[in-house]
Structure formats: C-alpha cells, structure tokens
ZANUVEX-128008 format. One record per residue: residue number from 0; residue in three letters; x, y, z of N, C-alpha, C in turn. Coordinates in pm, 1 decimal, m for minus. Each point is the difference from the previous one (the first is absolute). Last residue first. Layout:
# ZANUVEX-128008
+-----+-----+----------+----------+----------+----------+----------+----------+----------+----------+----------+
!   i !  aa !       nx !       ny !       nz !      cax !      cay !      caz !       cx !       cy !       cz !
+-----+-----+----------+----------+----------+----------+----------+----------+----------+----------+----------+
! NUM ! ALA !        X !        Y !        Z !        X !        Y !        Z !        X !        Y !        Z !
...
+-----+-----+----------+----------+----------+----------+----------+----------+----------+----------+----------+
//
This chain:
# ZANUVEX-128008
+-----+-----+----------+----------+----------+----------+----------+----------+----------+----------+----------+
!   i !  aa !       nx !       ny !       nz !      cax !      cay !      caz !       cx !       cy !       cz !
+-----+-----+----------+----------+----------+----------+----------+----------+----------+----------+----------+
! 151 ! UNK !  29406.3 !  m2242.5 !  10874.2 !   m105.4 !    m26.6 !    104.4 !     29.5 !     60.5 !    127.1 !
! 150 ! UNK !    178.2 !     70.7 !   m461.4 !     m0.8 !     88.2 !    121.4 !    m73.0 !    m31.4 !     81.1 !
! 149 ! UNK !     77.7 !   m184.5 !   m434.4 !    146.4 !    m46.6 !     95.0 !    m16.2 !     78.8 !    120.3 !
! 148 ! UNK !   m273.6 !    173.7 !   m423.9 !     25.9 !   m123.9 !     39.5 !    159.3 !    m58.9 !     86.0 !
! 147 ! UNK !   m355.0 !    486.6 !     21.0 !    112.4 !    m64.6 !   m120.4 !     26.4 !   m185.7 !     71.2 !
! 146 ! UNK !   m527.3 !    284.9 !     87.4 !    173.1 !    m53.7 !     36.0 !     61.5 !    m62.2 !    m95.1 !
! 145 ! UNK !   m351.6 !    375.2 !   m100.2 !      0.2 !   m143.5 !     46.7 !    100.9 !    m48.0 !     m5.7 !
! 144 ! UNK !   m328.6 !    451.3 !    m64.3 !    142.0 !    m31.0 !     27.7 !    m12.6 !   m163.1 !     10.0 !
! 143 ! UNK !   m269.4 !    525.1 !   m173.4 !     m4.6 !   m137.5 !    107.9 !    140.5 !    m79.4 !    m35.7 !
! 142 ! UNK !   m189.0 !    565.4 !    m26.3 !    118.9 !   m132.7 !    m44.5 !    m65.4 !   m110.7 !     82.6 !
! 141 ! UNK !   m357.0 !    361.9 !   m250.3 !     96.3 !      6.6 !    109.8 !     87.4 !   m119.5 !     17.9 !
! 140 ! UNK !   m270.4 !    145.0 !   m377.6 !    m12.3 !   m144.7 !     97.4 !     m6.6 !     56.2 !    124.7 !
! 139 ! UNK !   m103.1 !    404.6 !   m386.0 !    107.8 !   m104.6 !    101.4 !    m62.7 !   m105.3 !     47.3 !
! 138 ! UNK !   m167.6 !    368.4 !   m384.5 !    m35.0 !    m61.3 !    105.0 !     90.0 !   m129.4 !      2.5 !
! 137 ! UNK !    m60.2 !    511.1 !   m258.4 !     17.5 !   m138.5 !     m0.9 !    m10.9 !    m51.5 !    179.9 !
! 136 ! UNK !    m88.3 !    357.1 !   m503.7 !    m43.7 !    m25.0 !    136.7 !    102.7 !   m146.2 !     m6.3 !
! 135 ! UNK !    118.0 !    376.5 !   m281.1 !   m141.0 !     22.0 !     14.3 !    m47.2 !    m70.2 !    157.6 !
! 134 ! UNK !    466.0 !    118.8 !   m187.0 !    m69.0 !    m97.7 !     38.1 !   m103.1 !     50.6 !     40.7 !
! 133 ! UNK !    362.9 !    280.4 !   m130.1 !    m33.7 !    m56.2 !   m162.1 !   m107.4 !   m117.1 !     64.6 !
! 132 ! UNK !    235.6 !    324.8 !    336.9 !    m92.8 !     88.1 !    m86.4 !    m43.8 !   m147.6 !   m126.8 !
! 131 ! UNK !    366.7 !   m191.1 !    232.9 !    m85.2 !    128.3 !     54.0 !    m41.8 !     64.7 !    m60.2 !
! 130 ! UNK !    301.2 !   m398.2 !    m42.2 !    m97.4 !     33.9 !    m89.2 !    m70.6 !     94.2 !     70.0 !
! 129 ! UNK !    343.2 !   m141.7 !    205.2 !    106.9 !     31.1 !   m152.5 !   m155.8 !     69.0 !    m78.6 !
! 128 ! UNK !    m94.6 !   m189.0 !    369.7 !     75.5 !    129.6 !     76.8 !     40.0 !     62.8 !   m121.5 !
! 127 ! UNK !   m159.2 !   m454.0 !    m13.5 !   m127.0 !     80.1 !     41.3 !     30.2 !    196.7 !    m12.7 !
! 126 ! UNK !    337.7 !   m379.1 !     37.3 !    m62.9 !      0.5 !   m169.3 !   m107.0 !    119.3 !      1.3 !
! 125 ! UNK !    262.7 !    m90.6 !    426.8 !     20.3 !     44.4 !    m83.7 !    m18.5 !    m17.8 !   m163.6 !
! 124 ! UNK !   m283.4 !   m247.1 !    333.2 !     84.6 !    207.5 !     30.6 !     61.0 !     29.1 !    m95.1 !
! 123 ! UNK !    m36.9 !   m478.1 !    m37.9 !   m150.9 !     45.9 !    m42.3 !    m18.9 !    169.2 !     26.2 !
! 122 ! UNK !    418.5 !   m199.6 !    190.9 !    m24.6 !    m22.8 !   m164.7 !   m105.9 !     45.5 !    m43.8 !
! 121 ! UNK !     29.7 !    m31.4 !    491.9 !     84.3 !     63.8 !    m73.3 !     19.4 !     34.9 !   m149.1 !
! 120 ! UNK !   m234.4 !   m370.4 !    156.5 !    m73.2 !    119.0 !     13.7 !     72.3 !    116.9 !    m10.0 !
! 119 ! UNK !    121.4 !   m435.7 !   m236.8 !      6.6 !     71.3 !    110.6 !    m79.5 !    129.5 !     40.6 !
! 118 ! UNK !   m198.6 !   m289.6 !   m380.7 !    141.5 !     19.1 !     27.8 !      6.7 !     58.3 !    132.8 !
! 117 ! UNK !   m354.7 !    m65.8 !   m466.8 !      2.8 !    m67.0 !    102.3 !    141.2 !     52.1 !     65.6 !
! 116 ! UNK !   m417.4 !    193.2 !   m360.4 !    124.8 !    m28.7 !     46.8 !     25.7 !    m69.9 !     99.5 !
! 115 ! UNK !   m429.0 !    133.1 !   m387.8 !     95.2 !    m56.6 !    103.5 !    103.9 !    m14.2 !     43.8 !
! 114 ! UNK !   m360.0 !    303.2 !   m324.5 !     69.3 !   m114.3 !      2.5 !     58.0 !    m59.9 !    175.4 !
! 113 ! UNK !   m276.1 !    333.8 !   m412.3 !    m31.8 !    m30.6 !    138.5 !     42.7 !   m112.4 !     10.4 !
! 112 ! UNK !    m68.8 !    457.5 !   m337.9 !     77.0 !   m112.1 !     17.0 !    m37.9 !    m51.9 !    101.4 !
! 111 ! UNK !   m197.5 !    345.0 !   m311.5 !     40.9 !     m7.8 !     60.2 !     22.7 !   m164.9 !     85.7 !
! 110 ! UNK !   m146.7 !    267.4 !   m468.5 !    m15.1 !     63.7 !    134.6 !     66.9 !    m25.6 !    119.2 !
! 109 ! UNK !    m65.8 !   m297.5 !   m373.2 !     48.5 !    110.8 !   m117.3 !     32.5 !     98.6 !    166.8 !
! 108 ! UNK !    m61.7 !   m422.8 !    189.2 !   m102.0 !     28.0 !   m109.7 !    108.0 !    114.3 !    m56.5 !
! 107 ! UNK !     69.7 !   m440.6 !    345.3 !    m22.8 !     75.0 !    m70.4 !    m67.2 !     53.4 !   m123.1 !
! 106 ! UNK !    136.5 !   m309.1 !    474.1 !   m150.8 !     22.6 !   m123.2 !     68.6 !    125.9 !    m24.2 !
! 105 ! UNK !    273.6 !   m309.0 !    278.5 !   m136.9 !    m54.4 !     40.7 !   m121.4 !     29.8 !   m133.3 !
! 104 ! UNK !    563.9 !    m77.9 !      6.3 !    m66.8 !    113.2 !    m63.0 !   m188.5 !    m73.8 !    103.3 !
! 103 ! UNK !    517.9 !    m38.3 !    207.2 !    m94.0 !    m95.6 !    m37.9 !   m105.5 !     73.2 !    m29.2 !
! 102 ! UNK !    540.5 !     90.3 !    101.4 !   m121.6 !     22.4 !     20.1 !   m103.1 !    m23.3 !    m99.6 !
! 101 ! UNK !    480.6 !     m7.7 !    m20.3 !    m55.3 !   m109.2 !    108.0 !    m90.1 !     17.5 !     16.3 !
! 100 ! UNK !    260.5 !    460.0 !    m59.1 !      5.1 !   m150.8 !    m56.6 !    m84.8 !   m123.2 !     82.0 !
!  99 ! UNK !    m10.5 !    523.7 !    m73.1 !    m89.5 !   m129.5 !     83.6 !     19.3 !   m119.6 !    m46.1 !
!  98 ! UNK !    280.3 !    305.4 !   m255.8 !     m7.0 !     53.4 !    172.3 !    m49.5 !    m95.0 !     56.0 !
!  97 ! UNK !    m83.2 !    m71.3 !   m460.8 !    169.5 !    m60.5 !     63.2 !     25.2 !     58.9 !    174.2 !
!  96 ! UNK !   m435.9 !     99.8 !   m238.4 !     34.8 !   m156.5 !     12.4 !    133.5 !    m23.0 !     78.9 !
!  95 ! UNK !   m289.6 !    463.3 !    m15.0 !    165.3 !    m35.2 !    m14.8 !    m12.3 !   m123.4 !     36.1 !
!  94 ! UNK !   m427.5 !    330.6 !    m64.9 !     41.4 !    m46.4 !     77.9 !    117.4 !    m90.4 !    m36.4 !
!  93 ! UNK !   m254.5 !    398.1 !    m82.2 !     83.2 !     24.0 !     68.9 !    109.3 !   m176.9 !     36.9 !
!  92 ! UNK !   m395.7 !     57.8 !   m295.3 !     68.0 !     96.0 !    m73.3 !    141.9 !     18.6 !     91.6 !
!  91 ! UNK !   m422.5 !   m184.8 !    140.9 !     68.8 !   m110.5 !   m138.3 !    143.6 !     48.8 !    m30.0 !
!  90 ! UNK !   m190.0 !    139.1 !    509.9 !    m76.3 !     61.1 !   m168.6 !     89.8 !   m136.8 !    m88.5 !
!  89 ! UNK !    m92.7 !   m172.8 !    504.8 !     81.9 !    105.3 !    m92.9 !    m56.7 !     44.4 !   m110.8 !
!  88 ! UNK !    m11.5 !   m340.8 !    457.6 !   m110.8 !     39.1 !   m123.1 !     49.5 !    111.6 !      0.6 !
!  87 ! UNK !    123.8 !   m455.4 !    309.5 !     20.7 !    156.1 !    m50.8 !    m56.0 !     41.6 !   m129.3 !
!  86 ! UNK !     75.9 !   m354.1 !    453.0 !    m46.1 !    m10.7 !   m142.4 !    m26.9 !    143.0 !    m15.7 !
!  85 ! UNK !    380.3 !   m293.1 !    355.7 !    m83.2 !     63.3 !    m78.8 !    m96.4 !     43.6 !   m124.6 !
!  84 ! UNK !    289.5 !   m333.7 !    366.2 !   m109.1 !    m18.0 !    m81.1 !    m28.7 !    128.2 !      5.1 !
!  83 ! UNK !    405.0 !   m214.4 !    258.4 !   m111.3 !     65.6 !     34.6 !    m87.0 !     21.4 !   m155.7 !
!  82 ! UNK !    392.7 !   m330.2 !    324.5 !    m72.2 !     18.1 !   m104.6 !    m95.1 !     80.5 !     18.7 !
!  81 ! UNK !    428.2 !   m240.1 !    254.1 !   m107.0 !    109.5 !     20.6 !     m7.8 !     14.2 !   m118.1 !
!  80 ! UNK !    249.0 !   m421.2 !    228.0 !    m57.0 !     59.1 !   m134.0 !    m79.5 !     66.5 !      2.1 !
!  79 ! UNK !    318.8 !    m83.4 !    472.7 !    m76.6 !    m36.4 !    m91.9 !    m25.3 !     29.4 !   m123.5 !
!  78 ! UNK !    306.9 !     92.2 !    274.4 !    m19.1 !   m181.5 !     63.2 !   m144.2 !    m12.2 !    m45.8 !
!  77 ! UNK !    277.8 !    445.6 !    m32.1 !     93.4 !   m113.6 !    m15.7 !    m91.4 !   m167.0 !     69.4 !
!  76 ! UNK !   m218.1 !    440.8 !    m51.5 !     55.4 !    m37.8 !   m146.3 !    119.7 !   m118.7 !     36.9 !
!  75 ! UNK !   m412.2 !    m21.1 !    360.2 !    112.4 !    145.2 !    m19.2 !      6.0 !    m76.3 !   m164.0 !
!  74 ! UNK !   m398.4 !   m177.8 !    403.4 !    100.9 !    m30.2 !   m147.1 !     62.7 !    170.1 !    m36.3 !
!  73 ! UNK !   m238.0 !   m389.3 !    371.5 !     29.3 !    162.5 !     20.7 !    130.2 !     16.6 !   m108.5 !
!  72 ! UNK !   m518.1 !   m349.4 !    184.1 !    204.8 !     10.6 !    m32.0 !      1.0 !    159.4 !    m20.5 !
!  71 ! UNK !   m379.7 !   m379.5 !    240.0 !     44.0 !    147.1 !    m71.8 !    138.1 !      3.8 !    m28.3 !
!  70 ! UNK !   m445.8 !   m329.1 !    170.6 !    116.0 !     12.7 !     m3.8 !     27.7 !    151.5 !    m63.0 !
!  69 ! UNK !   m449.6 !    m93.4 !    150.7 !     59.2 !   m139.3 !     13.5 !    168.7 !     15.4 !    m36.4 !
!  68 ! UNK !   m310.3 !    396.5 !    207.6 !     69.0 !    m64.4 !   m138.4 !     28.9 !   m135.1 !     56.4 !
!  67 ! UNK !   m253.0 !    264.3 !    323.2 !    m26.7 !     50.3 !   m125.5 !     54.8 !    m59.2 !   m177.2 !
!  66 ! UNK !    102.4 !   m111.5 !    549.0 !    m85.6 !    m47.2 !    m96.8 !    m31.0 !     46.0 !   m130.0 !
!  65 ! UNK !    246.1 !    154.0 !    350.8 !    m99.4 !     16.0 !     21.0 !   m139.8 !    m73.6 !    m81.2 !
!  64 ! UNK !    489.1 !     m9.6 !    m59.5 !     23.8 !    m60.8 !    141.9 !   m206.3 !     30.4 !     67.5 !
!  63 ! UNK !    203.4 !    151.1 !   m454.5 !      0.5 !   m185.7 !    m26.4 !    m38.6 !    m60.9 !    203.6 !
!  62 ! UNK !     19.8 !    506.8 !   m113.8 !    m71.4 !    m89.2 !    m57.9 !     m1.9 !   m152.3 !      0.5 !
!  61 ! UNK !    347.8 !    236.2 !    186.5 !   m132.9 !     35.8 !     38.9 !   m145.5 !    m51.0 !    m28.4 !
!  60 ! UNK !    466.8 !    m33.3 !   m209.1 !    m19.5 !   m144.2 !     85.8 !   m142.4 !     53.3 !     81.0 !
!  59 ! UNK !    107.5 !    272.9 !   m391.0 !    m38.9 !   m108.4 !    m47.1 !     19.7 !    m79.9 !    144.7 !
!  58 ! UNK !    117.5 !    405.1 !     96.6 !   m155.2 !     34.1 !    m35.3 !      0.8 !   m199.6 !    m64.7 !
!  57 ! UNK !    416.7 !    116.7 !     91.1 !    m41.7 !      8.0 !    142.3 !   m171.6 !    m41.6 !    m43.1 !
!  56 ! UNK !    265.7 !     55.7 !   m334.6 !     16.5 !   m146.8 !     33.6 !    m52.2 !    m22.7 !    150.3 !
!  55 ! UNK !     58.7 !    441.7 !   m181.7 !   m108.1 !   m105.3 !   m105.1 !      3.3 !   m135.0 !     35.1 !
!  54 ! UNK !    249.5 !    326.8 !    212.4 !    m87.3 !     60.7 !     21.8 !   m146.1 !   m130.7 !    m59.4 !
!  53 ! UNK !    486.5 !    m27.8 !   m118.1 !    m56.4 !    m77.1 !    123.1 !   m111.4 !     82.0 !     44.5 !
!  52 ! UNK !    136.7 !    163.7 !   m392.7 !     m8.8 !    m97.0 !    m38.5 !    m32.7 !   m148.6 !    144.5 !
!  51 ! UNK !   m125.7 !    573.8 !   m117.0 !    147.5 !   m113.2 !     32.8 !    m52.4 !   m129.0 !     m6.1 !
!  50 ! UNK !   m344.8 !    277.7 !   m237.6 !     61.6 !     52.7 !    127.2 !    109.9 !   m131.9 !     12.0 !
!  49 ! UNK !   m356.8 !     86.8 !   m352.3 !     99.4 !     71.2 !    m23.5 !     93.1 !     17.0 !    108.7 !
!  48 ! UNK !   m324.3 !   m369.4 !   m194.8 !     41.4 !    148.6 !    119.3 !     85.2 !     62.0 !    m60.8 !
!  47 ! UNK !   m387.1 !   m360.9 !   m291.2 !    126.1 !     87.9 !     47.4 !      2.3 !     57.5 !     84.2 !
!  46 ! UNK !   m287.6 !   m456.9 !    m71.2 !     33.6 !    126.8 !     82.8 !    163.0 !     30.1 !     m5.7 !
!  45 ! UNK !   m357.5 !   m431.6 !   m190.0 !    162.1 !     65.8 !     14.1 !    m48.8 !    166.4 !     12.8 !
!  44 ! UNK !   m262.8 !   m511.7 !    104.4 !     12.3 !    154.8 !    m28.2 !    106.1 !     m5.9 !     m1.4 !
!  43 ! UNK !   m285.3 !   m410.8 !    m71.6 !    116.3 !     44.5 !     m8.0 !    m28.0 !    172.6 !      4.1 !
!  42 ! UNK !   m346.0 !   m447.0 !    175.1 !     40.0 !     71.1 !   m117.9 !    130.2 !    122.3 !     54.9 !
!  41 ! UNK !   m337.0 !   m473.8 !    126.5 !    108.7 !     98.9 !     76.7 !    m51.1 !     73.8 !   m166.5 !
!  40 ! UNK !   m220.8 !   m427.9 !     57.6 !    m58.0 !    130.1 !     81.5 !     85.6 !     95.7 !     14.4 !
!  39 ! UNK !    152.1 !   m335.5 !   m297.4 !     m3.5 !    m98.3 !    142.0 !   m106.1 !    131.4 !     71.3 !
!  38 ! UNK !    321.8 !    195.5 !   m361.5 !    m50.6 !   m119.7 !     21.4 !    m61.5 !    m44.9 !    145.2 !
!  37 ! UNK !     50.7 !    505.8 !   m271.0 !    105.2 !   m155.9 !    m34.0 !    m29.7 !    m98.1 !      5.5 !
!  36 ! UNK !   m212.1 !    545.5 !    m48.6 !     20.9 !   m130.8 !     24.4 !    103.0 !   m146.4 !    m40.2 !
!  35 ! UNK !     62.8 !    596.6 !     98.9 !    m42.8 !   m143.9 !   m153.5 !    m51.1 !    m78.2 !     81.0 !
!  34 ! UNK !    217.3 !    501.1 !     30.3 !     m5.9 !    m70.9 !     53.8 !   m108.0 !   m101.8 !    m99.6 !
!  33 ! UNK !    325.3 !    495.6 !     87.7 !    m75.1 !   m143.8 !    m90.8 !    m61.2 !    m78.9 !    102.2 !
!  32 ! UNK !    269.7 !    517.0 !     32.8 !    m91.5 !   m124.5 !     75.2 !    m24.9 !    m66.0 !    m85.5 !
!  31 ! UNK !    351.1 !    436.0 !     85.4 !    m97.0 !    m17.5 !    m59.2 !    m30.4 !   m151.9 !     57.5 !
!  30 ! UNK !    185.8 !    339.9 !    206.0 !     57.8 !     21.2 !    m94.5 !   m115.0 !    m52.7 !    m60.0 !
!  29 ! UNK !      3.9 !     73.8 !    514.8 !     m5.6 !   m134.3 !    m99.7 !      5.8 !    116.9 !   m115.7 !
!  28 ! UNK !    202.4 !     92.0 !    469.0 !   m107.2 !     49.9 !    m77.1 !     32.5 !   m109.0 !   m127.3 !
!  27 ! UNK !     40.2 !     32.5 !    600.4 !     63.7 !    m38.9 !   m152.1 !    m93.5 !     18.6 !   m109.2 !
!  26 ! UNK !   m115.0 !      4.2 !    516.2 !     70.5 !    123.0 !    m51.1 !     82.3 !    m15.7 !   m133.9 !
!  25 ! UNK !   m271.7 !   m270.9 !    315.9 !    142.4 !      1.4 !    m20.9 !     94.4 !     85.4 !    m11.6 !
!  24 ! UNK !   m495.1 !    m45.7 !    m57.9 !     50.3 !     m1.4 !    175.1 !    155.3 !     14.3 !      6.3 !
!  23 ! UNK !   m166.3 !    m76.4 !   m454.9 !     m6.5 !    150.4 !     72.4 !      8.0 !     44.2 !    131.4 !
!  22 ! UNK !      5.7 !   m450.5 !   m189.7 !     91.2 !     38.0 !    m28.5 !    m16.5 !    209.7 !     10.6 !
!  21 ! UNK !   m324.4 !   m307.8 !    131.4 !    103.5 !    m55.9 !     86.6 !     98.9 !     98.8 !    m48.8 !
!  20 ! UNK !   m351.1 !     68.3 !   m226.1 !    m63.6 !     44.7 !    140.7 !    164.2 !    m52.8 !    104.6 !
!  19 ! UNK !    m98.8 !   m237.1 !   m472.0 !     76.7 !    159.7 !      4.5 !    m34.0 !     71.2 !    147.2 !
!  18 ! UNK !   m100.3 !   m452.9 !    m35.7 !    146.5 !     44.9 !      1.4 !     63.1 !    119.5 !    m11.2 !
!  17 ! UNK !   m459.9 !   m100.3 !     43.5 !     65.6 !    m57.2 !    168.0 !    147.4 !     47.2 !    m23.2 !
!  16 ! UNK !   m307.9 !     14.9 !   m373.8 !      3.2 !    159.8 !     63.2 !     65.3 !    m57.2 !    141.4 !
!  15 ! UNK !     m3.7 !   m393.6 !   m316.2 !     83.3 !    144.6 !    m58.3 !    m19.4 !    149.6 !    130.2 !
!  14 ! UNK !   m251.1 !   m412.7 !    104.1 !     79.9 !    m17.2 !     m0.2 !    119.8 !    141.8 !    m69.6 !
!  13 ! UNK !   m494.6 !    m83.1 !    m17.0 !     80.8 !    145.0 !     66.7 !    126.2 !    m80.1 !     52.7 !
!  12 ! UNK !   m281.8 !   m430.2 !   m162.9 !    m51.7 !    199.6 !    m26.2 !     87.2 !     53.9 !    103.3 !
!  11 ! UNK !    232.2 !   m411.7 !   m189.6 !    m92.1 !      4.1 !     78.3 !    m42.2 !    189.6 !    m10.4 !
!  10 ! UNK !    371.0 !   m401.1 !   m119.3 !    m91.2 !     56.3 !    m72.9 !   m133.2 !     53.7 !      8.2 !
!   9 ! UNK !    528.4 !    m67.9 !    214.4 !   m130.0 !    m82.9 !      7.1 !    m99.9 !     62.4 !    m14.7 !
!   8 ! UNK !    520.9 !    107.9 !   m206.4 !    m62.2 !     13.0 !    161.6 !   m169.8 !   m117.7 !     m7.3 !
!   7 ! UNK !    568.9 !    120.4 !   m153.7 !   m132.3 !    m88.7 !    m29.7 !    m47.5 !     19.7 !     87.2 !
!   6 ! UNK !    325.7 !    394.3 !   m178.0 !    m87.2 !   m102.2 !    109.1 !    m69.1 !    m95.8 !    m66.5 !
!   5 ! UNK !    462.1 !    353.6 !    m59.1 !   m110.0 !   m124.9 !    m69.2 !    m84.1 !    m90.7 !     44.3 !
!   4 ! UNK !    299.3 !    537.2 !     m1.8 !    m49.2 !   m108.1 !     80.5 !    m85.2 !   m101.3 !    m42.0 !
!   3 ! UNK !    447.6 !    328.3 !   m169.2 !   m152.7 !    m34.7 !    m19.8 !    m17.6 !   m125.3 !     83.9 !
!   2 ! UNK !    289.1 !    499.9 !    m26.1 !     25.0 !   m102.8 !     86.0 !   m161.6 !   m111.5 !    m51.7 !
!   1 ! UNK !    313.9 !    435.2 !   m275.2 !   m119.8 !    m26.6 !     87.4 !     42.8 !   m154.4 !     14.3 !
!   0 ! UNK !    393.4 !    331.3 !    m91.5 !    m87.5 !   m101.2 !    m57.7 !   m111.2 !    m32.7 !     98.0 !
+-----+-----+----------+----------+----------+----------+----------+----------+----------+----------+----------+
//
C-alpha cells in the first residue's frame, strides 16, 4: 500500500518545486499529487509515495523543521479515509451500470458514455483492468485522504 503525505504548507510561489526538489534529494517517488487551497494563506497537499512508511514521516518532519509546511500527517488504510475520483468515457454500447456500480452519468449520447467513480484506488484498478480495450479515455484524482476519527 502506498504511504500518503498531507501538507499544510504556506501559500507561496515555488513552494511545490521546494517540496518536490526535497523529495528527490531523498530519493522517494511521488505516485501522484493534489493540492488546494484551505485557509488563512496555507493550502493542503497530498503526495503519494510509494516508499516505507518511516521514510515518509522522516520527509514530513523535514519539511515541517525547514519551514516549508505548517503541519503534516502521514495517512496508511488503517488511520485514514482514502478516496480516489475517476472520470471515464466509454462507447454507450460497452458500458455495464451494474459493474460501475455507483457511478455518476456526467453526458450521454447514442455514442458514448462519460461518468464518474469514486473508491479505493485499488478499486478504481481493478474496474479499469476488468475494462481494457472498452475505455476510450480517463482521468484520475490520484488518492487524497483524511483522518479517521479517534486518531489524533
């Protein structure tokens, strides 16, 4: 299971290239990236690794000790809610309601389909994997995450 890192950091130019520049000094490879504004001048990244899990907690106190983040946590499947967002565009003809269960129609035509899914990134694989050759195009979140409750 990938390891996700959740920065608040301080909302400032080339802030992002300080972190990725840090995290290649490191030698850890990011999976995938978000990032948002939140509040107060900060805003929220979540960074997948893919590397051990104290490797990641080493890189989040680095940051927080150089300034770069105002805080950071370090979320696995047991202490947080990982959610990933795909949107996918199919022929009309291929595409199985009851397979993609849960998935949210955006626009269809006689031609072709384009909807939404939400779920473990694991989950969002293997739907993707079942449908090979039948998905025209699609485009990932990548996972963001937010602490289960009772895990301060």
């Amino acid at each position: 299971m990938n390891t996700i890192l959740r920065l608040g950091v301080y909302d400032s130019p080339g802030v992002l290239d300080r972190i990725a520049g840090l995290i290649r000094r490191n030698g850890l490879n990011i999976t995938s990236l978000n990032s948002g504004t939140f509040k107060n001048g900060t805003a929220q990244i979540s960074i997948v690794l893919t590397d051990a899990r104290a490797d990641v907690y080493k890189l989040g106190k680095q940051l927080y000790d150089i300034n770069f983040a105002a805080d950071y946590k370090v979320f696995g499947i047991e202490n947080a809610c990982i959610r990933e967002l795909a949107l996918i565009r199919m022929k009309t003809s291929d595409f199985d309601g009851a397979y993609f269960k849960g998935a949210q129609i955006l626009e269809e035509d006689s031609k072709e389909i384009s909807f939404e899914i939400t779920g473990l990134p694991q989950e969002i694989d293997s739907l993707l994997q079942s449908a090979q050759g039948k998905v025209l195009d699609v485009v990932r979140s990548g996972a963001l995450a937010i602490q289960k409750g009772g895990n301060d």
